[in-house]
N, C-alpha and C positions, 0 to 999 in steps of 0.2 A: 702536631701541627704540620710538621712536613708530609703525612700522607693525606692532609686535607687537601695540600697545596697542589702534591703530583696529581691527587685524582681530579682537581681540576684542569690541573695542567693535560691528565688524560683524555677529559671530558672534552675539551677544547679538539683537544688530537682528533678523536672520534668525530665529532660536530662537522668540523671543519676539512676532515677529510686526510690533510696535511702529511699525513703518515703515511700514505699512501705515495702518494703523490713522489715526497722524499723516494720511498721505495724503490717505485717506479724510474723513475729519473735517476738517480742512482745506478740502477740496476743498468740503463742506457746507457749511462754516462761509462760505467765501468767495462762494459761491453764496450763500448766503440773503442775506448782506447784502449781494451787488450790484456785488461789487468784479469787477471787470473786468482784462484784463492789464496795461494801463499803471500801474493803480494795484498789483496784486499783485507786477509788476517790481519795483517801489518797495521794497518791502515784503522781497523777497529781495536786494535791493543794500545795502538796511541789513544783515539782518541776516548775509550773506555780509561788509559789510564787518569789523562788532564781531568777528565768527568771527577774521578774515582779522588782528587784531591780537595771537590768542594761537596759534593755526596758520598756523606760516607756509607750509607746502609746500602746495603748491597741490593737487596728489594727493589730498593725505590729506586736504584740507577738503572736495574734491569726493567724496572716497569714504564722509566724514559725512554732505554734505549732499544727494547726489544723489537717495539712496534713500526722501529724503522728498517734496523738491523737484519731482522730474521728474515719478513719478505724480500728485503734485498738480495739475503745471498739464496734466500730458494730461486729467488728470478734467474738466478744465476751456478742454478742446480748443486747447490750448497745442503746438507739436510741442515734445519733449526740445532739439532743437537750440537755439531760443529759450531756453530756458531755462538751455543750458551759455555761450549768446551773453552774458545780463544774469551770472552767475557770473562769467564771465574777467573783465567790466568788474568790479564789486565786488572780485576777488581780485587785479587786475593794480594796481589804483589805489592802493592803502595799501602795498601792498609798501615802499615808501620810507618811511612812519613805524613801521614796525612793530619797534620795539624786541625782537622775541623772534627776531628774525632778524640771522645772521650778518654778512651782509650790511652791516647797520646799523655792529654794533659797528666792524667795519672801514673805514667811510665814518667814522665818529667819531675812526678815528684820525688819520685824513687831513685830517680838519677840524682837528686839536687839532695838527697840525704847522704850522697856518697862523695860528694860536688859542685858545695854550696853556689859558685857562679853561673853553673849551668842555666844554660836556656833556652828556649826554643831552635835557636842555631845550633848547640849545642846538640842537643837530641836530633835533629836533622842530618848531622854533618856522621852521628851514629849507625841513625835507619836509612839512609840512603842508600849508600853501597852496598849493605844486603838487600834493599828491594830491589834494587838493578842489576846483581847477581840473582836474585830469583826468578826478576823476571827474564832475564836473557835465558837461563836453564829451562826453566818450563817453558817458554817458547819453542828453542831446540830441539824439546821431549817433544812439544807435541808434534815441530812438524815429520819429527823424523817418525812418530806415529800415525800422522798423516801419508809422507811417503810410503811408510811399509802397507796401509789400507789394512791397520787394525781394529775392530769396532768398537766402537766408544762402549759399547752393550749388548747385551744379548740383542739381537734382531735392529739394530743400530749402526749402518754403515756409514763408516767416515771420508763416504765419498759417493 
C-alpha cells in the first residue's frame, strides 16, 4: 500500500514538475546565502531524520527524498553519492526510536517480558540516546571523511 501511494506521490512529482523546481530554488536559495556543504549536510540529516520517524522503509523515503535532494546538491557541485552517504547516516540512525516501525512494536514486546509496565515511552527513553549517539558519531566520521577528500568508492569522489 505505501508504494502505491509514493509512486503516485512520484507520478505527481514528475507530472507537475515540482521537484525540480524544489531543486532549483533550493539550490538559489542556498547559494545566495552562503551555505556550503557541511552546513547543507546538516540541514538534510535533520530533515531526513524528522521524515525517517513517520517512513520507516528506507526506499520509499529515498524515493521521496532523492528527487529533490540530489539535483540540489549537484546544482551545488555536490556528487549524488555524498548525498545518498549523509541520507543512509540520517535514515540508518532513528531506525530504533521510530515507533511507526514494526520492528519497534516487536522489541517492545521483548522489553515488556522483562518489564511488565513498559511502554512505548519506555522503549523510547531506551532507543533514543543510542540513535543520537550514533547519529552524532557517524556524522563526525563522515565529515572528517569528507574533510580528508576520501572517496566514498572506487572512481567516487567526495568532493
Amino acid at each position: 500500500m505505501l508504494f502505491f501511494a509514493i509512486s503516485q506521490f512520484l507520478a505527481y512529482f514528475k507530472w507537475t514538475g515540482v521537484g525540480e523546481v524544489l531543486a532549483i530554488r533550493g539550490a538559489g536559495l542556498l547559494k545566495s546565502a552562503g551555505i556550503t556543504g557541511p552546513v547543507a549536510f546538516l540541514g538534510v540529516l535533520l530533515v531526513c531524520t524528522v521524515i525517517n520517524l513517520l517512513v520507516t522503509s528506507g526506499s520509499a523515503q529515498w524515493a521521496l527524498v532523492s528527487p529533490v535532494f540530489v539535483p540540489m546538491f549537484m546544482l551545488l557541485d555536490i556528487p549524488p553519492e555524498v548525498t545518498q552517504a549523509v541520507y543512509r547516516i540520517a535514515e540508518s540512525c532513528t531506525n530504533a526510536a521510530t515507533p511507526m516501525s514494526a520492528y519497534f512494536v516487536m522489541t517492545l514486546s521483548v522489553v515488556q517480558r522483562y518489564r511488565r509496565s513498559a511502554g512505548i515511552g519506555t522503549l523510547l527513553s531506551l532507543t533514543l540516546p543510542l540513535c543520537l549517539v550514533m547519529l552524532v558519531a557517524w556524522t563526525l566520521l563522515f565529515y572528517a571523511w569528507w574533510a580528508l577528500g576520501i572517496p566514498l568508492g572506487p572512481g567516487v569522489p567526495v568532493r
